[in-house]
C-alpha positions as CSV (number, residue, x, y, z in Angstrom):
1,X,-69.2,-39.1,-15.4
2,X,-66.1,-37.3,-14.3
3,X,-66.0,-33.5,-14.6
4,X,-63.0,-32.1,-16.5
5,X,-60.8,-29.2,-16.9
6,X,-63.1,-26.3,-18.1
7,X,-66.1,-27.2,-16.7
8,X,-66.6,-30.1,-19.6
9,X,-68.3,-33.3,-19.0
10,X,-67.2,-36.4,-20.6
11,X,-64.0,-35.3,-22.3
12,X,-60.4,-33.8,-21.6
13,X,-59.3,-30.5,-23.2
14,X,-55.5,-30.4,-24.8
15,X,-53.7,-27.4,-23.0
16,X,-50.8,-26.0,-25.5
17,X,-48.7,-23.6,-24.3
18,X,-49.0,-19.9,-25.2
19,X,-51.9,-20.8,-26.8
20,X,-55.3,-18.6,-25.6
21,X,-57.5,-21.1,-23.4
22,X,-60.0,-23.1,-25.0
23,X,-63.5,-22.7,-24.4
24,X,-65.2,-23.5,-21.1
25,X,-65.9,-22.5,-17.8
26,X,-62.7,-22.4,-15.7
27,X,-63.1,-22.0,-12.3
28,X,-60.6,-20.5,-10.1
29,X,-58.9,-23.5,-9.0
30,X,-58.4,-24.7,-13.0
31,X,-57.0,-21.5,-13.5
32,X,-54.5,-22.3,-11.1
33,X,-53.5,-25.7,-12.3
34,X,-52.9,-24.3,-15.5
35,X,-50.7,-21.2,-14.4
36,X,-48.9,-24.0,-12.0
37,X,-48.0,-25.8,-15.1
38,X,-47.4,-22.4,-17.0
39,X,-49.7,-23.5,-19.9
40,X,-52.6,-20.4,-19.1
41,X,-52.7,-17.3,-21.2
42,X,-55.0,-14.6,-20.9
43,X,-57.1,-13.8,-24.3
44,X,-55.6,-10.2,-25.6
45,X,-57.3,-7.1,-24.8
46,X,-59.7,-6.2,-27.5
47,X,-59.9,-2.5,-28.9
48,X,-62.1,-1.2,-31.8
49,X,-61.6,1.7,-34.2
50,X,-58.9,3.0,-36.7
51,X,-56.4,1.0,-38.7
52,X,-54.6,-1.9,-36.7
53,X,-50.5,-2.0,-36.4
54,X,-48.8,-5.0,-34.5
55,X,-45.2,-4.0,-35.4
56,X,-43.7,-6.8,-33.1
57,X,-42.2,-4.5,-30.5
58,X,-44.4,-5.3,-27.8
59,X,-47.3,-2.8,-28.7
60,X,-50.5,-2.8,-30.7
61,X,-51.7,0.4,-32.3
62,X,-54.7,2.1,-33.6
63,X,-54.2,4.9,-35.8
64,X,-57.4,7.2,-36.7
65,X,-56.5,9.9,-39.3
66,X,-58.8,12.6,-40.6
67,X,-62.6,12.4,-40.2
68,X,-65.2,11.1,-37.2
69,X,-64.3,7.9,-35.1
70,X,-65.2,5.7,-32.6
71,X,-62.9,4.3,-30.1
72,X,-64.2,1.2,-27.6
73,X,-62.4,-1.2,-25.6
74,X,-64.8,-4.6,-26.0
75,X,-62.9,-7.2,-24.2
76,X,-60.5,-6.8,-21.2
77,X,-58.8,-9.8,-19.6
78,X,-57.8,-8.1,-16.4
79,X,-61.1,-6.2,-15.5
80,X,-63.3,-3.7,-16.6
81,X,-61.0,-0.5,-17.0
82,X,-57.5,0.2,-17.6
83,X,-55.5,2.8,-19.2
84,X,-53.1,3.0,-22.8
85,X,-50.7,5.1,-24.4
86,X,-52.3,8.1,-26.3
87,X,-50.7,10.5,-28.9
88,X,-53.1,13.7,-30.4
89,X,-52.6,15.9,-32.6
90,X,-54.1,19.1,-33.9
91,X,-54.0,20.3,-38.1
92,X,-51.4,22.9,-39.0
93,X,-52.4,26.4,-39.9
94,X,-52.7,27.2,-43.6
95,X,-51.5,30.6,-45.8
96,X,-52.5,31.9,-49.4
97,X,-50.4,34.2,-51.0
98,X,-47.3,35.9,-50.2
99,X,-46.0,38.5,-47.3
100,X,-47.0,36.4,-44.6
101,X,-45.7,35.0,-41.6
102,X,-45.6,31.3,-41.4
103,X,-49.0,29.4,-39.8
104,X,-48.0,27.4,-36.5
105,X,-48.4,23.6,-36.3
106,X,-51.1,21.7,-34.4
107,X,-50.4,21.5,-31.2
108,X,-50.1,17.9,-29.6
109,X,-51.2,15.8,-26.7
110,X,-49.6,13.1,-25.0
111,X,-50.8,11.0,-22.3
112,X,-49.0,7.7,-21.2
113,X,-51.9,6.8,-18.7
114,X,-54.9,7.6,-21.2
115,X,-58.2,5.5,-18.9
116,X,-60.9,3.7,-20.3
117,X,-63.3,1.1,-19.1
118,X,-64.8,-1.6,-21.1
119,X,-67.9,-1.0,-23.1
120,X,-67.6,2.8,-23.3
121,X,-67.5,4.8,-26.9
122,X,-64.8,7.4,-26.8
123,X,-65.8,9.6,-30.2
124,X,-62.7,10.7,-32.0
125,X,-62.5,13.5,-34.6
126,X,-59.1,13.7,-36.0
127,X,-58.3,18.0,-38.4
128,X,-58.5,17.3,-41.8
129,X,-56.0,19.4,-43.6
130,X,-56.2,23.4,-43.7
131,X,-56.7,24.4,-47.3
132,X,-58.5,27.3,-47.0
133,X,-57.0,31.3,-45.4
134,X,-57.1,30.7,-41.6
135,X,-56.2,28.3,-38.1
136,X,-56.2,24.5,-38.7
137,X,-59.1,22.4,-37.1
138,X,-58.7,20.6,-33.7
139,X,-58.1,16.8,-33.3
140,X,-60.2,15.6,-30.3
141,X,-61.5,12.6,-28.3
142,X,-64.3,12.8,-26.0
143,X,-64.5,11.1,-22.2
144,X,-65.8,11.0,-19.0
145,X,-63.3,13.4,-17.5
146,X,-63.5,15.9,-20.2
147,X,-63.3,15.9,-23.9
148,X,-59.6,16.3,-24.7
149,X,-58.2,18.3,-27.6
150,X,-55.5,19.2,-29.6
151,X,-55.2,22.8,-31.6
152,X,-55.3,23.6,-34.5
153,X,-51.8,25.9,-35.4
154,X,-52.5,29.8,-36.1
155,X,-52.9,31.5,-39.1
156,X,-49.3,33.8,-39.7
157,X,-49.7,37.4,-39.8
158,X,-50.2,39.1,-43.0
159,X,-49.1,42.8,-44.9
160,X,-52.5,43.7,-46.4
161,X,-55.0,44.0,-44.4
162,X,-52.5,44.3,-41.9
163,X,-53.1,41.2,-39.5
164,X,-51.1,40.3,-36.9
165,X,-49.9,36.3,-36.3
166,X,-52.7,34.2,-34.9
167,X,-53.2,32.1,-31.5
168,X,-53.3,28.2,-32.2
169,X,-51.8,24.8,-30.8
170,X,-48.9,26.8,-31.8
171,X,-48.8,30.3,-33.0
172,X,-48.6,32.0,-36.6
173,X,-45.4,33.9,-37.1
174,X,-45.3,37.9,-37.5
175,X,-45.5,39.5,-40.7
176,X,-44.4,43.1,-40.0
177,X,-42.5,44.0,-37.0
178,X,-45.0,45.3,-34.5
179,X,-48.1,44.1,-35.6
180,X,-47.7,40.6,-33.4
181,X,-46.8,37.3,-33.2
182,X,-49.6,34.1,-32.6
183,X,-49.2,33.1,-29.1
184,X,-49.2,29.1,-28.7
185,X,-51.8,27.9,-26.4
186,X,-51.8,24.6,-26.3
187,X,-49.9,24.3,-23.3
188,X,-53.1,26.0,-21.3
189,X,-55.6,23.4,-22.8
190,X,-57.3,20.0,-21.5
191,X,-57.7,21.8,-17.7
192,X,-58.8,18.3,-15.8
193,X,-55.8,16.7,-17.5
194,X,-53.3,18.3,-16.7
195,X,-52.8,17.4,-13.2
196,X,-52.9,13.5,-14.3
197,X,-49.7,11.4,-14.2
198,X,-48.4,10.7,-17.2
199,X,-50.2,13.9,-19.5
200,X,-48.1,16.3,-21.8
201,X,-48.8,18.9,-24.3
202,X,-47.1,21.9,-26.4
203,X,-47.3,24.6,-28.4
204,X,-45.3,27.5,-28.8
205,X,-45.4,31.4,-30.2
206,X,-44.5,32.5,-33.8
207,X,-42.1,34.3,-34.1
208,X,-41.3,38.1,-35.0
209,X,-41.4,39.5,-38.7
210,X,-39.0,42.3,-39.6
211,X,-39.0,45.9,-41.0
212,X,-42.5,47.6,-42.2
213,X,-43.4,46.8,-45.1
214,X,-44.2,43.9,-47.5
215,X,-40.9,42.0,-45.8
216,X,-40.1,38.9,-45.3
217,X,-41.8,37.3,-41.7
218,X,-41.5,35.4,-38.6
219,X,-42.3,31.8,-39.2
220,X,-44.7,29.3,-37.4
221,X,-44.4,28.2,-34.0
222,X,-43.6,24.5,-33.4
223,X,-44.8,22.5,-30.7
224,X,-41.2,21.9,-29.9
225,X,-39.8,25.1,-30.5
226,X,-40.6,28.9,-31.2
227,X,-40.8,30.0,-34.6
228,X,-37.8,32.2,-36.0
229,X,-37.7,35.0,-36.6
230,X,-37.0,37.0,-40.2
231,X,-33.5,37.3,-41.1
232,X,-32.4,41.0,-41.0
233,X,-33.9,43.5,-43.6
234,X,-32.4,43.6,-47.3
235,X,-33.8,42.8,-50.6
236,X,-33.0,39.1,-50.7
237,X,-33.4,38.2,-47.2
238,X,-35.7,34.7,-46.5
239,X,-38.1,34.8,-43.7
240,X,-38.0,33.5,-40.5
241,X,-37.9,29.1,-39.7
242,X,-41.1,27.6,-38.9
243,X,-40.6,26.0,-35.1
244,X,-39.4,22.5,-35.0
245,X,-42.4,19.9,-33.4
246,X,-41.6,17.7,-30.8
247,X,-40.5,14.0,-30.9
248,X,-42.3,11.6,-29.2
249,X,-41.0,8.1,-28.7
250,X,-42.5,4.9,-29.4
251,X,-44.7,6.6,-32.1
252,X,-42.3,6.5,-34.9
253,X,-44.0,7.2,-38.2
254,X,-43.2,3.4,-40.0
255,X,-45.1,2.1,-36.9
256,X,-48.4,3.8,-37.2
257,X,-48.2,3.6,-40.8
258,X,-46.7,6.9,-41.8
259,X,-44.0,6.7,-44.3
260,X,-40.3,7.4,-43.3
261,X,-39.5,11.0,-43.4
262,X,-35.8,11.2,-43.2
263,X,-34.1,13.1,-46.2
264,X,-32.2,16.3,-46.2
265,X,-34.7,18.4,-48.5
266,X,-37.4,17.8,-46.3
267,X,-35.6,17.3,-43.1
268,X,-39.5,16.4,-41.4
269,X,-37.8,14.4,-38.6
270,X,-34.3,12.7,-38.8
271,X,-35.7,9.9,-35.8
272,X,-38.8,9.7,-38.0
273,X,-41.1,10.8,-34.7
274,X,-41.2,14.7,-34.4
275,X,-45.1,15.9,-34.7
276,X,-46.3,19.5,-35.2
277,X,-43.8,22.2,-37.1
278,X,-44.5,25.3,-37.9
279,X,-44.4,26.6,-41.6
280,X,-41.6,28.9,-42.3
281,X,-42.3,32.6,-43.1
282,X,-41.8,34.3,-46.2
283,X,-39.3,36.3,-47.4
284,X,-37.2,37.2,-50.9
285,X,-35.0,34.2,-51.0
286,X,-35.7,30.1,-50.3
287,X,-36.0,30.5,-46.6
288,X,-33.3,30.1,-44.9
289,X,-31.1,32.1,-46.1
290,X,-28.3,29.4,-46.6
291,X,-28.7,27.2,-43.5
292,X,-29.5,23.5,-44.5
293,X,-32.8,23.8,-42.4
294,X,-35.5,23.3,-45.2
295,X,-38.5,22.5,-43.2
296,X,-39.3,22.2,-39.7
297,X,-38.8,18.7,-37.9
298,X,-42.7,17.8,-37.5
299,X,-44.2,18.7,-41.0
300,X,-43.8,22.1,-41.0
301,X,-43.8,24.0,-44.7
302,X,-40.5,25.4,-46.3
303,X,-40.5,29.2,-47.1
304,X,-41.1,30.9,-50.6
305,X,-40.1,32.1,-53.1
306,X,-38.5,28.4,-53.8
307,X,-37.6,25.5,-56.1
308,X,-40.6,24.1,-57.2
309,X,-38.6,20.5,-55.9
310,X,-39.2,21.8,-51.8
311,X,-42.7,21.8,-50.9
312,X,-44.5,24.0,-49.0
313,X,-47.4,22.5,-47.7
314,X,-47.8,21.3,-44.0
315,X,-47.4,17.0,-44.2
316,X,-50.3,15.5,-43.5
317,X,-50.6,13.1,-40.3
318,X,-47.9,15.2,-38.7
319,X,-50.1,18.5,-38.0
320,X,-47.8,20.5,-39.7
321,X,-48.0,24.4,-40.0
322,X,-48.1,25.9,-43.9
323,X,-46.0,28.3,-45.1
324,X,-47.1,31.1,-47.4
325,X,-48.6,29.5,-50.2
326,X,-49.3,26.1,-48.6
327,X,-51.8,24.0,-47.2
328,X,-51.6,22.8,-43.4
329,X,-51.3,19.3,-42.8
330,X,-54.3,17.5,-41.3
331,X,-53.7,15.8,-37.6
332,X,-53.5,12.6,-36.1
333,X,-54.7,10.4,-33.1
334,X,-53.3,7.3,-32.2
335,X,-53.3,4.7,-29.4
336,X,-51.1,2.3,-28.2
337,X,-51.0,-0.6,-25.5
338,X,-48.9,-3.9,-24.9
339,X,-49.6,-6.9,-26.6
C-alpha cells in the first residue's frame, strides 16, 4: 500500500489553503511540496496566562492586571525560543488628606525584544492599587536574565510631620519649598536589561512645592514628564500638575481591554496610550489654576480642593500617581506578538 502525504497509509489528506496542517508526520520533503504549492501553514505560536485580545491588527495580546501570574510559551512553530513585545507597569503612589504634594506614577518598562523559550514559567505579579498613606507596589516578571520590574510612584511630600516627596518609578512632588522633591528612579532599574536592543524605561522627579507653610505643592512626577511645580504663593493658588506618563504605541487602551480615555475632564491620554501620570499636588483652588489640564496624560489624579465631578484617584491599569486625597491606580503587564 502506497504511503501518503503525512506519513498516512492507505488514504490521501485534503490540503486547504491557509488552513493549519492536518495531522500526521510530515517529513521535510512534504513540507516542501506543500509550501511549493503554497497550501502549508505553520500552527500559531501558543502562549498561556492573562486575558486573550486578537484585535485584528496583526498582534495577539495577553493582558495580566493586578494579582500573581504565570506566563509560558507551550507551543512554538519556529523553535524552541523567541522573543515578544512587552509593556510593564508599576502602581501609582497614593495620598490621604490635604497639604501634600502629589504621589508620582509607576514607572514603566518597555521591551520590543522581551526572550523566552518554550516550556519555561515566567511568574508575573502585576501592583494592585495604593489605598493606603505611602509608594505604590511594583509590577514585575521574573526570568533567566533577571527578574524585571517596574516601580511603584512615590509618596508626595507632606506639611505635618514635615516629609519631604518620596523616591519611586517616578517621584512624589514637594510640599513645602525646601523640604524635597521624590527623585524618579526608574530609569536606574532592571541593570542586565538595559544594555538589550529594544529595552526602555522612565520615570521622572516631582516637582517643587512653594512657600512654608501649609501651601499648596509640587505635583507627581510622570514617567513622561517632571511633575510641576506649585503656582506662585497666594491664598487661592492650586498646586503644582502631576507629570504627564508616556505613550507607547501599539498598546492603545481599547486593544488590551482598557476602556477609551479621551474626554477633556479627564484628559488621561488624547491617543488613548499614555501610561504612568503623576497626581497633581494640592493647593487652594482646582489645580490648575485655569489651564484646561485636569489630569495628567497616563492616569494621573487631578488636584483638590475640586468639583466633586473630577476625580482624584490614580486610574487603574495605567499606574497612575494619586493626588491628595486619592488612591493610586494599580499597574499593568502586558505582552504582545504577531499573529
Amino acid at each position: 500500500m502506497g504511503r501518503f502525504i503525512g506519513g498516512n497509509i492507505g488514504r490521501a489528506i485534503t490540503i486547504v489553503a491557509d488552513k493549519v496542517a492536518t495531522s500526521g508526520i510530515y517529513n521535510l520533503s512534504d513540507q516542501y511540496w506543500h509550501r511549493k504549492q503554497d497550501k502549508w501553514k505553520e500552527p500559531p505560536l501558543n502562549i498561556s496566562g492573562g486575558v486573550i485580545y486578537t484585535p485584528g491588527n496583526g498582534y495577539r495580546y495577553h493582558t495580566f492586571t493586578a494579582g500573581s501570574h504565570i506566563l509560558e510559551v507551550t507551543f512554538s512553530p519556529g523553535g524552541a525560543g523567541g522573543t515578544m513585545e512587552l509593556l510593564s507597569v508599576g502602581a501609582g503612589g497614593r495620598e490621604v488628606g490635604p497639604y501634600r504634594g502629589g504621589s508620582g506614577g509607576g514607572g514603566v518598562v518597555h521591551h520590543t525584544q522581551f526572550p523566552w523559550t518554550v516550556g519555561t514559567q515566567y511568574t508575573i505579579n502585576v501592583a494592585g492599587g495604593t489605598t493606603t498613606n505611602g509608594n505604590g507596589a511594583d509590577t514585575t516578571i521574573t526570568h533567566p536574565n533577571g527578574t524585571l520590574t517596574a516601580k511603584g510612584g512615590g509618596q508626595g511630600g507632606n506639611f505635618s510631620p514635615a516629609s519631604s516627596g518620596q523616591p519611586g518609578g517616578s517621584g512624589g512632588g514637594e510640599q513645602d519649598s525646601g523640604q524635597g522633591v521624590g527623585s524618579g528612579i526608574q530609569p536606574s532599574q532592571n541593570g542586565p536589561w538595559t544594555p538589550q536592543t529594544g529595552f526602555n524605561q522612565w520615570g521622572s522627579n516631582g516637582g517643587p512645592g512653594r512657600n512654608t507653610g501649609a501651601y499648596h505643592s509640587g505635583g507627581g512626577g510622570g514617567a513622561g514628564e517632571i511633575g510641576g511645580q506649585a503656582y506662585a504663593p497666594s491664598t487661592d493658588a492650586s498646586g503644582g500638575y502631576g507629570g504627564r506618563g508616556v505613550p507607547i504605541s501599539g498598546f492603545e487602551y481599547p486593544l488590551i481591554g482598557l476602556a477609551p480615555i479621551d474626554n477633556a475632564a479627564e484628559a488621561n491620554s488624547p491617543t488613548n496610550n499614555h501610561y504612568g501620570g503623576g497626581g497633581a499636588g494640592w493647593g487652594y483652588q482646582e489645580q490648575p489654576g485655569g489651564a484646561a489640564r485636569y489630569r495628567a496624560y497616563g492616569g494621573g489624579g487631578a488636584g483638590s480642593p475640586k468639583p466633586e465631578s473630577i476625580p482624584v484617584n490614580g486610574t487603574d491599569g495605567l499606574g497612575g500617581g494619586g493626588a491628595p486625597g486619592g488612591n493610586g491606580g494599580s499597574g499593568i503587564l502586558v505582552i504582545r506578538y504577531p499573529y
